[in-house]
mmJSON file of the N, C-alpha and C atoms, coordinates in Angstrom:
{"data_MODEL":{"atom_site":{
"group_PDB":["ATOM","ATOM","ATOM","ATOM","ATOM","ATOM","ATOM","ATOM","ATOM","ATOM","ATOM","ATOM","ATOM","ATOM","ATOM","ATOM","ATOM","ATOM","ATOM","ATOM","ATOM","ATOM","ATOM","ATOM","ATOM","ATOM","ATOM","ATOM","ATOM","ATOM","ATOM","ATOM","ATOM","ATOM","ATOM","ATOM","ATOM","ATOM","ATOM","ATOM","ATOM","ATOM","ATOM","ATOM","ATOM","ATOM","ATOM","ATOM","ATOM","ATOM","ATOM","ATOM","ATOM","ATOM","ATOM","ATOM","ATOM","ATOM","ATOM","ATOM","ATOM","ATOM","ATOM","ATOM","ATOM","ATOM","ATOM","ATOM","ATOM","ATOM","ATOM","ATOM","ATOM","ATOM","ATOM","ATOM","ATOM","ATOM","ATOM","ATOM","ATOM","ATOM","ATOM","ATOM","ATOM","ATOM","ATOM","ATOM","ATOM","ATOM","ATOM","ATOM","ATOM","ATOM","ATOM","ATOM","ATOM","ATOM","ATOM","ATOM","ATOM","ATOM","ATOM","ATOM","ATOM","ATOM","ATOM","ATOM","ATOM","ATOM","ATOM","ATOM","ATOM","ATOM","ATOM","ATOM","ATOM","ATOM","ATOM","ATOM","ATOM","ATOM","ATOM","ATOM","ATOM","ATOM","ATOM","ATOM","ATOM","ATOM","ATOM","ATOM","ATOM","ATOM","ATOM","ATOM","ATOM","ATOM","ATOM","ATOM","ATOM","ATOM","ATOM","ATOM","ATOM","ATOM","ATOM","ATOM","ATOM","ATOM","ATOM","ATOM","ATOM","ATOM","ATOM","ATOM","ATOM","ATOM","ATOM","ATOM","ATOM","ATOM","ATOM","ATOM","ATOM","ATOM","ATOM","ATOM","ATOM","ATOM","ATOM","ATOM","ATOM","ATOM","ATOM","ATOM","ATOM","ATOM","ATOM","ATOM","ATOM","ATOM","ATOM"],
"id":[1,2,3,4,5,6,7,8,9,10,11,12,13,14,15,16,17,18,19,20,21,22,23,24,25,26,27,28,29,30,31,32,33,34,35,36,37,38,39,40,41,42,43,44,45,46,47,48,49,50,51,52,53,54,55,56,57,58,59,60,61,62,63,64,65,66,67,68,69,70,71,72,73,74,75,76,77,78,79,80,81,82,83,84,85,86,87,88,89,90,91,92,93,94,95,96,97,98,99,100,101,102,103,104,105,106,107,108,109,110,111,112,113,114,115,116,117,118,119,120,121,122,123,124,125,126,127,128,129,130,131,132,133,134,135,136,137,138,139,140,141,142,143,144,145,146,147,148,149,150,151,152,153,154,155,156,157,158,159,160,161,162,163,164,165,166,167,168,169,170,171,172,173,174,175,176,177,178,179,180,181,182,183],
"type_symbol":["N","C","C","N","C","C","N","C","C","N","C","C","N","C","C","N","C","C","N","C","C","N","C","C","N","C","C","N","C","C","N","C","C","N","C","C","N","C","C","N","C","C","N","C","C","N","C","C","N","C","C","N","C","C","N","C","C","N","C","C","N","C","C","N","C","C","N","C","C","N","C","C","N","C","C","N","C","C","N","C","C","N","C","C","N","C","C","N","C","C","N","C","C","N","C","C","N","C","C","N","C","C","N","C","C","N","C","C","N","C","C","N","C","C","N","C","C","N","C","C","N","C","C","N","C","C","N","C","C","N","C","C","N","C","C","N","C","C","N","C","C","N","C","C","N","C","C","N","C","C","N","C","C","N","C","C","N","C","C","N","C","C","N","C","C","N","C","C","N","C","C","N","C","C","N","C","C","N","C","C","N","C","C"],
"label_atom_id":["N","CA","C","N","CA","C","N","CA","C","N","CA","C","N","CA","C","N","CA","C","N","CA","C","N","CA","C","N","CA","C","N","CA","C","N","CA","C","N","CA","C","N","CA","C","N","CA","C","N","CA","C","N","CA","C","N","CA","C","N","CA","C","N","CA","C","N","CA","C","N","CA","C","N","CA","C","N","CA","C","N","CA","C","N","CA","C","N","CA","C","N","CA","C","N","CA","C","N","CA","C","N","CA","C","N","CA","C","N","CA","C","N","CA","C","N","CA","C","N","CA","C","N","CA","C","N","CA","C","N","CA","C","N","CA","C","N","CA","C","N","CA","C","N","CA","C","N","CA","C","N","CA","C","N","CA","C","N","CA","C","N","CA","C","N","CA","C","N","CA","C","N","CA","C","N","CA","C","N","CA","C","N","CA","C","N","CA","C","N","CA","C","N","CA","C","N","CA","C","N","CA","C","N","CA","C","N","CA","C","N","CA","C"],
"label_alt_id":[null,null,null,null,null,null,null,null,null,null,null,null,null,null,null,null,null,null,null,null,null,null,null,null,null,null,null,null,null,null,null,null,null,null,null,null,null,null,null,null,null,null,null,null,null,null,null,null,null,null,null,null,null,null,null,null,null,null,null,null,null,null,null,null,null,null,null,null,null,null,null,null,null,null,null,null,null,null,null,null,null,null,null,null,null,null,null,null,null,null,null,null,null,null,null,null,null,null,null,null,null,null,null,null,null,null,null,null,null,null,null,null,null,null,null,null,null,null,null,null,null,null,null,null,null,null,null,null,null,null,null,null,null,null,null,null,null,null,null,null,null,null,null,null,null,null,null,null,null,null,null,null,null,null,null,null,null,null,null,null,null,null,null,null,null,null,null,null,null,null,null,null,null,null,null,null,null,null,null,null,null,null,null],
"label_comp_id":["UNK","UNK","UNK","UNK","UNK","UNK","UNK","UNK","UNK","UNK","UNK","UNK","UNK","UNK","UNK","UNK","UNK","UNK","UNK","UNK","UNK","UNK","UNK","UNK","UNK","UNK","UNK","UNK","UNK","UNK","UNK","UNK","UNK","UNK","UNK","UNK","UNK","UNK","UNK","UNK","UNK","UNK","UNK","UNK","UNK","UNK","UNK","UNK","UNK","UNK","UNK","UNK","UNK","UNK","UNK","UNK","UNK","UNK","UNK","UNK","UNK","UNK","UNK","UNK","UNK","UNK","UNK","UNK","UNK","UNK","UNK","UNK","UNK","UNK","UNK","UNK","UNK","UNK","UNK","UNK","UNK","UNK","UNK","UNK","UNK","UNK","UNK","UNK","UNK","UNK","UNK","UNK","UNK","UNK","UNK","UNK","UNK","UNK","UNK","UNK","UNK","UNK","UNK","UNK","UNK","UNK","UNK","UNK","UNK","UNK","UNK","UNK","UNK","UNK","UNK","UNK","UNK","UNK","UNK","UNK","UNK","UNK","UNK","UNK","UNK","UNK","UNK","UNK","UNK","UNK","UNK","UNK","UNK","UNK","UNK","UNK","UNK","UNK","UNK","UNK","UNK","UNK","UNK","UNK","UNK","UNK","UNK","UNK","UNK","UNK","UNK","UNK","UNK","UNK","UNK","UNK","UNK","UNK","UNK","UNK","UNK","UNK","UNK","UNK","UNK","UNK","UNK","UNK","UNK","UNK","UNK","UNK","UNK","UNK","UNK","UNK","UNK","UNK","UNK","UNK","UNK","UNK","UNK"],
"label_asym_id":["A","A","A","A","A","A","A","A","A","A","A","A","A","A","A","A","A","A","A","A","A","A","A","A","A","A","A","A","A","A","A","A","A","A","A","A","A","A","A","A","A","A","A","A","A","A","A","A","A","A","A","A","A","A","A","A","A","A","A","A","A","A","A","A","A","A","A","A","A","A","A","A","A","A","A","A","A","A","A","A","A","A","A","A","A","A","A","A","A","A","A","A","A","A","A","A","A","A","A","A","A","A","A","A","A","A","A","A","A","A","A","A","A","A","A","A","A","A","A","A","A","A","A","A","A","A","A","A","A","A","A","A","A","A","A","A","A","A","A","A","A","A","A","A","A","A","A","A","A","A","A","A","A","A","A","A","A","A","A","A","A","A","A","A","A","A","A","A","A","A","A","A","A","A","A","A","A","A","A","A","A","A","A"],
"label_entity_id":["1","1","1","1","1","1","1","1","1","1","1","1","1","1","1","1","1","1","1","1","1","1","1","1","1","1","1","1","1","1","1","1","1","1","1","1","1","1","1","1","1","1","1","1","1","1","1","1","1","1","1","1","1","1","1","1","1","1","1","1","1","1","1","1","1","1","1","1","1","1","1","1","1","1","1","1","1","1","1","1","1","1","1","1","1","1","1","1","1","1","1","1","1","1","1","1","1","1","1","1","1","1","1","1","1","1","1","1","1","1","1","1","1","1","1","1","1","1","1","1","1","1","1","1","1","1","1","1","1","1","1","1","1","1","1","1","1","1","1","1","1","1","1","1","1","1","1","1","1","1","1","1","1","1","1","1","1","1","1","1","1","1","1","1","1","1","1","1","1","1","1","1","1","1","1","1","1","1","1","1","1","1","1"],
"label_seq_id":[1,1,1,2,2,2,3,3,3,4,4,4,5,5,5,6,6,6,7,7,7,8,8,8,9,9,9,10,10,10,11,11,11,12,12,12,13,13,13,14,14,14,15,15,15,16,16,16,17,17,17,18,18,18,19,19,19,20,20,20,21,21,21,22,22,22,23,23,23,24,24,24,25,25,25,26,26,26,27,27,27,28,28,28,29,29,29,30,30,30,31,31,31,32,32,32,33,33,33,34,34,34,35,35,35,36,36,36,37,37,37,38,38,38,39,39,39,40,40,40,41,41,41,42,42,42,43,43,43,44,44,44,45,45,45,46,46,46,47,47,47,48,48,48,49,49,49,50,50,50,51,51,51,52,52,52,53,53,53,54,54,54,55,55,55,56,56,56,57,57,57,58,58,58,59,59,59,60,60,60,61,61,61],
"pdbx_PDB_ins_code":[null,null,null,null,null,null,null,null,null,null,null,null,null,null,null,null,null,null,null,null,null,null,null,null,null,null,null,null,null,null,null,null,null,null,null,null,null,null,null,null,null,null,null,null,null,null,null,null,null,null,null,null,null,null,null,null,null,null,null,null,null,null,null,null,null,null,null,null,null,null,null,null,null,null,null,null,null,null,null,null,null,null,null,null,null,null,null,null,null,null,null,null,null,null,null,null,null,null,null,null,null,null,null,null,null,null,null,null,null,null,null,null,null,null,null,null,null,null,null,null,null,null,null,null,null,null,null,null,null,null,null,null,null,null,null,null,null,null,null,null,null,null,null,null,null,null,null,null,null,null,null,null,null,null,null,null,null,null,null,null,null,null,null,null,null,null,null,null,null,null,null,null,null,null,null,null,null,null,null,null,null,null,null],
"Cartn_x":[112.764,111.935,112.648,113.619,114.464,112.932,111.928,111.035,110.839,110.382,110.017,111.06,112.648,113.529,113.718,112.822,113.255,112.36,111.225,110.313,109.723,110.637,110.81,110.984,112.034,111.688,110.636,109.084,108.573,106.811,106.973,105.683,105.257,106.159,105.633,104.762,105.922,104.156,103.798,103.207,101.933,101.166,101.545,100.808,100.66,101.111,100.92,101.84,102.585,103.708,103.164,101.974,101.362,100.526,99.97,99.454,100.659,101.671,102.736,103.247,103.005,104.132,102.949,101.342,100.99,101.756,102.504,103.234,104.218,104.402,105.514,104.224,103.394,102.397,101.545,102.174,101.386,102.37,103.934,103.907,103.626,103.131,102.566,101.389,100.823,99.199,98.467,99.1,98.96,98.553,97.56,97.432,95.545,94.64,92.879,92.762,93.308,92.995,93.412,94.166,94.595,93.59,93.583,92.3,91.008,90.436,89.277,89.179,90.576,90.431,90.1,91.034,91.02,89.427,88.701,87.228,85.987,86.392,86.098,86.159,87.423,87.988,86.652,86.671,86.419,84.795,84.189,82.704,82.513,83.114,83.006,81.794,81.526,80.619,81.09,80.245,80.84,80.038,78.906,78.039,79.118,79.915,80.742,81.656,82.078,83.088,82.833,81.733,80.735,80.827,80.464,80.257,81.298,82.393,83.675,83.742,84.178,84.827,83.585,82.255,81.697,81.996,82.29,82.476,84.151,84.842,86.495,86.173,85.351,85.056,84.208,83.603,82.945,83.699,84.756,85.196,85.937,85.891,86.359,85.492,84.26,83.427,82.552],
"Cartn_y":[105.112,105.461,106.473,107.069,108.627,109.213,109.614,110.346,109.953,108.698,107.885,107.984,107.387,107.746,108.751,109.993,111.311,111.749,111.209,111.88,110.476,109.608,108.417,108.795,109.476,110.23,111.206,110.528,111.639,110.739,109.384,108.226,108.358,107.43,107.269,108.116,109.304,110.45,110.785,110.829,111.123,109.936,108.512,107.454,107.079,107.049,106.64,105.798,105.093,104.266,102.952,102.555,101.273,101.663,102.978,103.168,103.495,103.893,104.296,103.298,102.179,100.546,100.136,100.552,100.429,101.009,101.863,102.668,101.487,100.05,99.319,98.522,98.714,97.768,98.264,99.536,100.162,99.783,99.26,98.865,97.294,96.499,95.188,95.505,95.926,96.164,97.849,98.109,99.409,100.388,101.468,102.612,102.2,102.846,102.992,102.977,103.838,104.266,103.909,102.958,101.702,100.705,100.267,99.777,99.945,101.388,101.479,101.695,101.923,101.809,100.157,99.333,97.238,97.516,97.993,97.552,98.411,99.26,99.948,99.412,98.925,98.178,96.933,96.685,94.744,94.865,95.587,96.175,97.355,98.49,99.832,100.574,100.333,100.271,100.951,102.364,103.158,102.71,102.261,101.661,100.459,100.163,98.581,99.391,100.736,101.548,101.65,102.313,102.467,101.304,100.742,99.516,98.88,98.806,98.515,99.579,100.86,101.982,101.641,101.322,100.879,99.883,99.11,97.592,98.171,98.679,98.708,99.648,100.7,101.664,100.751,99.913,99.285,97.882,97.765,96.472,96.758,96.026,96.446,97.164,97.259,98.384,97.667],
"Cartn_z":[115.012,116.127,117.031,116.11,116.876,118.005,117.847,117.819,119.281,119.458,120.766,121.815,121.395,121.985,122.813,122.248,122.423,124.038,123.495,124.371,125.622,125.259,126.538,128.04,128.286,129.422,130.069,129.371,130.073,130.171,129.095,128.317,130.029,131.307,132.16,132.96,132.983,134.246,133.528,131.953,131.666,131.478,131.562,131.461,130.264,129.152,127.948,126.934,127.882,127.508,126.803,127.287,126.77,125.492,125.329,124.347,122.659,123.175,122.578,121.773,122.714,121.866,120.693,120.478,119.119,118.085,117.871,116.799,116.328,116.991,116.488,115.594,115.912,114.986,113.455,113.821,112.228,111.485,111.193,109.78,109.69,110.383,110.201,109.773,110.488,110.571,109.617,109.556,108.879,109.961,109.173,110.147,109.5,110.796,110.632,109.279,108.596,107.273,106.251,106.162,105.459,105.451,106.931,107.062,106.534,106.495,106.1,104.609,103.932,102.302,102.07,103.083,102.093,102.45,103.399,103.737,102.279,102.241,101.229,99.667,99.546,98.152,98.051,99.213,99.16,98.184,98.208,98.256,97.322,97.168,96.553,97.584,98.913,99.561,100.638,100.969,102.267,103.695,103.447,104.685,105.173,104.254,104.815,105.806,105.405,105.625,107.334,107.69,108.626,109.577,109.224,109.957,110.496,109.695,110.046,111.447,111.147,111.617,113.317,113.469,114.303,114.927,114.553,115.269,115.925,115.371,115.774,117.235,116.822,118.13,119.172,119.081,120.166,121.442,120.417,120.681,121.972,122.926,124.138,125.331,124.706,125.344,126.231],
"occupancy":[1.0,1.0,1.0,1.0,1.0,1.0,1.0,1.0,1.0,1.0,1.0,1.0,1.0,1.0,1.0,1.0,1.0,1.0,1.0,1.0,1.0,1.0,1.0,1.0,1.0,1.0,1.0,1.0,1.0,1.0,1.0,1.0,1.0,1.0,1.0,1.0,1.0,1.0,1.0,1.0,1.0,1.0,1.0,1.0,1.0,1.0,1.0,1.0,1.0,1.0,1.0,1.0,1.0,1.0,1.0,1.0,1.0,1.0,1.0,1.0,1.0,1.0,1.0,1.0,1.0,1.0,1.0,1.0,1.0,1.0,1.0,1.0,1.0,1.0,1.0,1.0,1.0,1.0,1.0,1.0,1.0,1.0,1.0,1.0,1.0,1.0,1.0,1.0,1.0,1.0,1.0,1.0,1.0,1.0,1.0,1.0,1.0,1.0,1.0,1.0,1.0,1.0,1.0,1.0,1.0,1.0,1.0,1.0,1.0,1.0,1.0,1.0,1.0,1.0,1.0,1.0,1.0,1.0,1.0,1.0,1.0,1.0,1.0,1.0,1.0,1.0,1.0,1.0,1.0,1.0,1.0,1.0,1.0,1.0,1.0,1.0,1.0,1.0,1.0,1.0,1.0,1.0,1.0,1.0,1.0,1.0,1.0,1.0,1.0,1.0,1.0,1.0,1.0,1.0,1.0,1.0,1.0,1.0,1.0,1.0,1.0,1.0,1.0,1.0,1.0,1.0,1.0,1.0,1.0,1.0,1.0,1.0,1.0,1.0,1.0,1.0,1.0,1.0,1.0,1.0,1.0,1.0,1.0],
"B_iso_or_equiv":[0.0,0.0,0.0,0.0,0.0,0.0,0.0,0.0,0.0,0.0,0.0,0.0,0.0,0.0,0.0,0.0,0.0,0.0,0.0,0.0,0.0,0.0,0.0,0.0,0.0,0.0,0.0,0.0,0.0,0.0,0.0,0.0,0.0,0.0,0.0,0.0,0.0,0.0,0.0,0.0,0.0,0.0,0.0,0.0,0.0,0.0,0.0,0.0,0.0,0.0,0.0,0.0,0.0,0.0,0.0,0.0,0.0,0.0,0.0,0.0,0.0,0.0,0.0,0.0,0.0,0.0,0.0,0.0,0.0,0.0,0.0,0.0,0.0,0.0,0.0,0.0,0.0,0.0,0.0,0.0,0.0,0.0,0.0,0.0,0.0,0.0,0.0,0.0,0.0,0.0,0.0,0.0,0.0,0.0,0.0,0.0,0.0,0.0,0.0,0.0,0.0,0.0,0.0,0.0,0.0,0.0,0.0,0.0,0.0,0.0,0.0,0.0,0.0,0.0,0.0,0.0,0.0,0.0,0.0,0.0,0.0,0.0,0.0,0.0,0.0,0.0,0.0,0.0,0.0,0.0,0.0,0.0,0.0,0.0,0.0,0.0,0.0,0.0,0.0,0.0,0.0,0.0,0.0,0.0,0.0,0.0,0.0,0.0,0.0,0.0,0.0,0.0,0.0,0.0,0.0,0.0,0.0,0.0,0.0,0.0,0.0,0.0,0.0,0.0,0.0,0.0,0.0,0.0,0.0,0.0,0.0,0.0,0.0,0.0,0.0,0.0,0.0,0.0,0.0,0.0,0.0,0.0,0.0],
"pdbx_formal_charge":[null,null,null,null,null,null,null,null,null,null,null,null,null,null,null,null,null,null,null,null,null,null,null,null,null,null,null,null,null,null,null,null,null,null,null,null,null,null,null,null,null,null,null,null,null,null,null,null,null,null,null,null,null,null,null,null,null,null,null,null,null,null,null,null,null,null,null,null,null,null,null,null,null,null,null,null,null,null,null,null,null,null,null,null,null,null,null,null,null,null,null,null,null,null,null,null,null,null,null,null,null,null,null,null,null,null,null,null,null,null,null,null,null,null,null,null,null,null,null,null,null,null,null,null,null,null,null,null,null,null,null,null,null,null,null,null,null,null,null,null,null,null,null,null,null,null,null,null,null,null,null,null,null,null,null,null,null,null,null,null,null,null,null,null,null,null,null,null,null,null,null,null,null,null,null,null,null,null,null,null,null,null,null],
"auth_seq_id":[1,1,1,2,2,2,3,3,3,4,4,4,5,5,5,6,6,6,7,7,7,8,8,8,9,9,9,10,10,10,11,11,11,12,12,12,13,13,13,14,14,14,15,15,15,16,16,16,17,17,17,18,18,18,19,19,19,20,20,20,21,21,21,22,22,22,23,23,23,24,24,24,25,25,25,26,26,26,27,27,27,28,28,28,29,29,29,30,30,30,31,31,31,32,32,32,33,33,33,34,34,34,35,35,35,36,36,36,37,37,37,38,38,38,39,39,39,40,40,40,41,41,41,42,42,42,43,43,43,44,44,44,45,45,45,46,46,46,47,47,47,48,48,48,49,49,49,50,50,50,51,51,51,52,52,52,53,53,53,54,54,54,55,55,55,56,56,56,57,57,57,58,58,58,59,59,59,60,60,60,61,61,61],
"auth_comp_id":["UNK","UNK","UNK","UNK","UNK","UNK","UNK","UNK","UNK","UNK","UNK","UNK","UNK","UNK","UNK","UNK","UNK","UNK","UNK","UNK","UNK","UNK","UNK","UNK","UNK","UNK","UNK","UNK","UNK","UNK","UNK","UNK","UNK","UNK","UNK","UNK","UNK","UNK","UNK","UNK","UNK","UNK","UNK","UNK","UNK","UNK","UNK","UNK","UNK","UNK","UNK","UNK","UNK","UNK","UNK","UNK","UNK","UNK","UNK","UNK","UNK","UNK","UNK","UNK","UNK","UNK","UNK","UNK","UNK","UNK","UNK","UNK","UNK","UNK","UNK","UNK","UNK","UNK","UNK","UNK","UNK","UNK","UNK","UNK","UNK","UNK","UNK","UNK","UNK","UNK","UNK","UNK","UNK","UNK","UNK","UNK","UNK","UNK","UNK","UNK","UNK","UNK","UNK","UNK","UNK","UNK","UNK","UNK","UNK","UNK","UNK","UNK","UNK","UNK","UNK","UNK","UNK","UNK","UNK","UNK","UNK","UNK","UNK","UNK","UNK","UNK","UNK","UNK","UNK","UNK","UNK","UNK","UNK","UNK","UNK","UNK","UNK","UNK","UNK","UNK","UNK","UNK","UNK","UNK","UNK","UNK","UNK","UNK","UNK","UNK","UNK","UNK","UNK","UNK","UNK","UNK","UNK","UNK","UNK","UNK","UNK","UNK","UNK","UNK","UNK","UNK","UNK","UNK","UNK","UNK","UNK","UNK","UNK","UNK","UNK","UNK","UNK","UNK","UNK","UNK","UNK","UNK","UNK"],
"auth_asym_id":["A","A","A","A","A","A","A","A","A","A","A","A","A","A","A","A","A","A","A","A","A","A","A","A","A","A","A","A","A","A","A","A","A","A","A","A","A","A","A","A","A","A","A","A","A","A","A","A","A","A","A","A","A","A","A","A","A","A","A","A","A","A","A","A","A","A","A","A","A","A","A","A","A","A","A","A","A","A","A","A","A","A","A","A","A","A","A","A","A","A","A","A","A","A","A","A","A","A","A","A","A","A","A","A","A","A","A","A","A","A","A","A","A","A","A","A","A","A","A","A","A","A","A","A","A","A","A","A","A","A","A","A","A","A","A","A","A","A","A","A","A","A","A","A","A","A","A","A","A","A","A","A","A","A","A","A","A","A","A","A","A","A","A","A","A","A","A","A","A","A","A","A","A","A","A","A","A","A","A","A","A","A","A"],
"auth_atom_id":["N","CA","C","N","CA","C","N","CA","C","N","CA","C","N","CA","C","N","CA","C","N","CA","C","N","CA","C","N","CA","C","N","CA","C","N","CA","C","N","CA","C","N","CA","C","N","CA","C","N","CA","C","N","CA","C","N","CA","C","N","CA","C","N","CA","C","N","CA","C","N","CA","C","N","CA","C","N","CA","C","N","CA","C","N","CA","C","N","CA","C","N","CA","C","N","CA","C","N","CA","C","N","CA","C","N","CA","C","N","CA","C","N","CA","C","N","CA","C","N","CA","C","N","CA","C","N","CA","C","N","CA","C","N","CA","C","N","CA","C","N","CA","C","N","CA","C","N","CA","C","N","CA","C","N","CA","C","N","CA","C","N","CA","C","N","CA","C","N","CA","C","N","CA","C","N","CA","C","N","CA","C","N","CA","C","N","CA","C","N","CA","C","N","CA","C","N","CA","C","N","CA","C","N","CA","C","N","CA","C","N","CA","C"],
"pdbx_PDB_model_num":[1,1,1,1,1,1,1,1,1,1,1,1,1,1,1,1,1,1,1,1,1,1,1,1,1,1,1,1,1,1,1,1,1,1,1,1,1,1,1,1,1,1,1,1,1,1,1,1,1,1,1,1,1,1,1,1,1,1,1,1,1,1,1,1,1,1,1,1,1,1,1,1,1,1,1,1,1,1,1,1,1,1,1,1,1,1,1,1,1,1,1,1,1,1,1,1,1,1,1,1,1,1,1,1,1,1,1,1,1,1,1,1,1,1,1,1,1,1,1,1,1,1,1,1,1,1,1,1,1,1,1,1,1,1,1,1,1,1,1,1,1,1,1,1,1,1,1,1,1,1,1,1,1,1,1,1,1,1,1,1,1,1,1,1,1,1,1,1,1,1,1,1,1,1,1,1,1,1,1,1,1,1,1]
}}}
């Protein structure tokens, strides 16, 4: 995480320090598009694809 390190001095005045600490969760969790291939696999089905990729954008809303 050289990368983060780097540009740490600066997460706070632009405000994006909380959004930043997801990057420790993509190798547990993968990345969207990992995601939307297992949703894809489960089915061979792109409407599942959709729907997924909908529900993830709404959640919180």
């Amino acid at each position: 995480m050289e990368l983060l390190d780097f540009i740490d001095n600066v997460v706070d005045e632009l405000g994006c320090r909380e959004d930043l600490q997801y990057v420790h969760k993509i190798p547990e969790h993968g990345t969207g598009a990992d995601r939307q291939l297992t949703v894809y696999q489960q089915n061979n089905n792109f409407a599942d694809v959709v729907d997924y990729i909908t529900s993830q954008t709404l959640k919180g809303i």
